[in-house]
N, C-alpha and C positions, 0 to 999 in steps of 0.2 A: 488496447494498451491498459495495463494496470499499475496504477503509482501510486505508491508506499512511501509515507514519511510516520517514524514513530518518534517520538519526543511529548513530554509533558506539556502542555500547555500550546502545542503547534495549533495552528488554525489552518481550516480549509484551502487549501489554495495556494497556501504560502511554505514555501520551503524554508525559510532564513526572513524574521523580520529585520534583521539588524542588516543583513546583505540588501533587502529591496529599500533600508532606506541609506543604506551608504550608496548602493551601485543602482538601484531601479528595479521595476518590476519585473524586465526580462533579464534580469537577473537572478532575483530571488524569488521566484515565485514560479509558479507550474505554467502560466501561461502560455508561454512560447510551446512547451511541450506539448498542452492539448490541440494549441493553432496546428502546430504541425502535424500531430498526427490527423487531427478532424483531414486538415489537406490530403492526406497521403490515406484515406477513407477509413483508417481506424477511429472502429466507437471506445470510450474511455470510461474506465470506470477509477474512482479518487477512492482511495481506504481510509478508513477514518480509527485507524485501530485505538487511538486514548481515550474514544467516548465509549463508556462501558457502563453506564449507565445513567438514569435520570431521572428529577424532581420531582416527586409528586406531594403534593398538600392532601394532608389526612387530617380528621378528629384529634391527631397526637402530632399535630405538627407536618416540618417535611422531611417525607421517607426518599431516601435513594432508593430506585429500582432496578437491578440489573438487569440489563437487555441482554436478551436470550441469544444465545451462538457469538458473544463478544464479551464476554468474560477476562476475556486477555486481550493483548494484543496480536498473539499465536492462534488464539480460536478465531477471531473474528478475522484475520486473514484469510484461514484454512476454509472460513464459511463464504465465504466472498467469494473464493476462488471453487466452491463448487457449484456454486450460483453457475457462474459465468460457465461453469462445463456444460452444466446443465442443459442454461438455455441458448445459447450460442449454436447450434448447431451445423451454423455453417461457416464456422470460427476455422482457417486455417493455422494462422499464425498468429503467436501472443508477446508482445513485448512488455518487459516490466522494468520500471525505472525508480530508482530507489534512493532517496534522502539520508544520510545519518543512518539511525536503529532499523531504518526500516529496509533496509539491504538485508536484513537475517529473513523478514520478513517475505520476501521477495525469494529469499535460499529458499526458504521453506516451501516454498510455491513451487519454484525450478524442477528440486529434487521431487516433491509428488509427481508433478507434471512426468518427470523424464520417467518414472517407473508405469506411467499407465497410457499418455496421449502421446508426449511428445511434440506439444504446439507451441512451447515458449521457445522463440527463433531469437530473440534479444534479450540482455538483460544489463544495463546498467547502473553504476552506482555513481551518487554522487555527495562525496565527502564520508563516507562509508564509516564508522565507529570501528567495526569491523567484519569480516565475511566468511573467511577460511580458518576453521577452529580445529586443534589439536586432532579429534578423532573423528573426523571429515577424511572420503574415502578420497586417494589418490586423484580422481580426477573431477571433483568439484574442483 
C-alpha cells in the first residue's frame, strides 16, 4: 500500500493535525490505515513528497541541498513508485490511499501503472482537492 499526502508543512504520519486533535488519531492520522493493511499482509510505503530537500552547514553558512529524484512533489512520487516496481517483485496487488493534493499524486501513479503492470487493484481518496481534470481521458 502506498499513501500519498501533499500539503506544505504536512508531517509524517498525520493526515489532518486539526482533525487528530478535534476527533483523534484514528481519525486523523494514517494509523489505522497501516494497522490494517500491516493485518491484511500488505507492506507500506508513506511518500513524503514536500521534503525536497536539506540543510547543510558550509564555510558560507547553511546551503539547501536538493535531494536527487524529489525535486517536486510529481518527481519524488514517480521515483518511489519505481522503487516499489523494481524491487517488489512478487507484488501482485497495489493499493494507494491519498489525503488532499496528494490524490493527483496517486493519479499519476494509477495512470503509469495501468499503461505497463497493471497491479494498483485500489485506489482511494480522502478529502481529495481534486482528481478528474478537464483533459483526463474518458475513463480515468
Amino acid at each position: 500500500m502506498i499513501i500519498a499526502h501533499n500539503a506544505a508543512g504536512s508531517k509524517m504520519g498525520i493526515f489532518s493535525r486539526s482533525i487528530c486533535m478535534d476527533m483523534g488519531l484514528s481519525k486523523g492520522s494514517m494509523l489505522p490505515y497501516i494497522k490494517r493493511a500491516r493485518e491484511d499482509g500488505y507492506a507500506v510505503v508513506i511518500l513524503r513528497p514536500n521534503t525536497n530537500s536539506y540543510s547543510k552547514t558550509t564555510a558560507k553558512g547553511v546551503v539547501k541541498i536538493p535531494i536527487e529524484n524529489s525535486q517536486t512533489p510529481e518527481i519524488h512520487a514517480a521515483h518511489v513508485f519505481e522503487i516499489v516496481e523494481e524491487r517488489c517483485v512478487n507484488c501482485i496487488n497495489i493499493a494507494l490511499v491519498a489525503y488532499g493534493n496528494g490524490a493527483c499524486l496517486c493519479k499519476d501513479i494509477f495512470i503509469r501503472d495501468s499503461l505497463y503492470n497493471a497491479r494498483v487493484k485500489a485506489f482511494v481518496t480522502i478529502e481529495a482537492s481534486y482528481i478528474v481534470e478537464s483533459d483526463d481521458a474518458l475513463d480515468i
